[in-house]
C-alpha positions in Angstrom: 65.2 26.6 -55.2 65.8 30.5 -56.0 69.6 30.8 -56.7 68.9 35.1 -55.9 67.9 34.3 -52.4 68.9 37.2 -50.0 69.8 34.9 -47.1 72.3 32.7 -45.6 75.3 33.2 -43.6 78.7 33.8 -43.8 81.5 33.8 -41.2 84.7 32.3 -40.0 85.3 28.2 -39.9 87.8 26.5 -38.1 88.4 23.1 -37.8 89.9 20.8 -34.7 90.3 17.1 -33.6 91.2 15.7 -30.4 90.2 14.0 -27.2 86.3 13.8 -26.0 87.3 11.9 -23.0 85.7 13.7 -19.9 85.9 16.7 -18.2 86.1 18.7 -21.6 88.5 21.2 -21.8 87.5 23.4 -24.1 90.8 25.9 -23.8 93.2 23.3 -24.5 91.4 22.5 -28.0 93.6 23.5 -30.8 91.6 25.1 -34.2 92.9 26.2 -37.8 91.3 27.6 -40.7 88.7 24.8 -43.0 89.6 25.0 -46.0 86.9 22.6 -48.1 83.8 21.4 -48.5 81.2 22.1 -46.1 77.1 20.5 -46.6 74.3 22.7 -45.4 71.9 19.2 -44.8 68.4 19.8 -43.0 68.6 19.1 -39.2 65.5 17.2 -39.0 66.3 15.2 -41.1 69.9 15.3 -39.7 68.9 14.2 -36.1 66.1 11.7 -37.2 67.1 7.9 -36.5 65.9 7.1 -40.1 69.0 6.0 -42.4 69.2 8.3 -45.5 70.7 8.4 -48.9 74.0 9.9 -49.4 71.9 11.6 -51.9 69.1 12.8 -49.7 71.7 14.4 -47.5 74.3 16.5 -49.9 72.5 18.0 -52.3 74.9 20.1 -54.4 72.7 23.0 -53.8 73.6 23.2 -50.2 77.3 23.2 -50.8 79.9 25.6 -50.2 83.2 25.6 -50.3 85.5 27.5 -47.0 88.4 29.7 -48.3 91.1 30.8 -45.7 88.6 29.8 -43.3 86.0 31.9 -44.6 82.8 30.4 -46.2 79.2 32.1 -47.4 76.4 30.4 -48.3 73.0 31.1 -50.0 70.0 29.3 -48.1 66.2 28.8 -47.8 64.9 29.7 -44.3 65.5 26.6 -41.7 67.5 24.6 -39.5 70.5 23.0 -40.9 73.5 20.9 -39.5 76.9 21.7 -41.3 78.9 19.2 -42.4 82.2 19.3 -43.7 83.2 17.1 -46.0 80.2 14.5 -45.7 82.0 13.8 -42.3 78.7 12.1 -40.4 80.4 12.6 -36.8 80.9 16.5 -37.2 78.5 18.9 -37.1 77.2 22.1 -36.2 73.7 23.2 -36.4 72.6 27.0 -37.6 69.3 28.5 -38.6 68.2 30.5 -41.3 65.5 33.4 -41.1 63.8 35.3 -44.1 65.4 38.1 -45.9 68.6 37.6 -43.4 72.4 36.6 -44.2 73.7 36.3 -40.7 76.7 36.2 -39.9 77.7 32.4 -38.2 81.2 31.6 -37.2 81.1 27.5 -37.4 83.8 25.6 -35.1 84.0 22.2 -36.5 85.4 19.8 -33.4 86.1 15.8 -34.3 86.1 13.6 -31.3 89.0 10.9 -31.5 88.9 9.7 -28.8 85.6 9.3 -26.3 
């Protein structure tokens, strides 16, 4: 891929765990800042039932690493789930256009409890 690609996205991440046990309540869910790895990891492939490799998944390519709870990322055009820190269960899916680094504030939420 071209490393001089002008697109991606940038933006706040934050990260939370808690309970998923119904009704949701979305205002009582407590965030901070990410501060690691997160995996850019194509959502077709993402969603599919097929079992991938680990490898097939997180290429270092489609890597970045947050900061303060800030992260930026170069990407080709698509869909993508982002995953921090290879964590299977958490995602959050954003899509790339040509020629465009948007801006994409990802909230990362792990369910503990169902």
């Amino acid at each position: 891929p071209d490393v001089n690609l002008n697109q991606g996205a940038y933006g706040a991440v934050e990260y939370g765990e808690g309970d998923c046990m119904p009704p949701i309540d979305e205002e009582s869910r407590t965030y901070s800042n990410f501060n690691d790895d997160i995996y850019f990891v194509d959502a077709v492939k993402f969603k599919s039932a097929r079992v991938y490799l680990e490898e097939d998944y997180f290429e270092e390519n489609q890597k970045t690493k947050a900061n303060n709870g800030y992260y930026e990322i170069k990407l080709e055009k698509g869909k993508y789930a982002a995953i921090p820190n290879k964590d299977y269960s958490v995602s959050f899916y954003i899509s790339i256009e040509e020629n465009q680094f948007i801006n994409q504030d990802i909230k990362f939420f792990k369910c503990l409890t169902y």
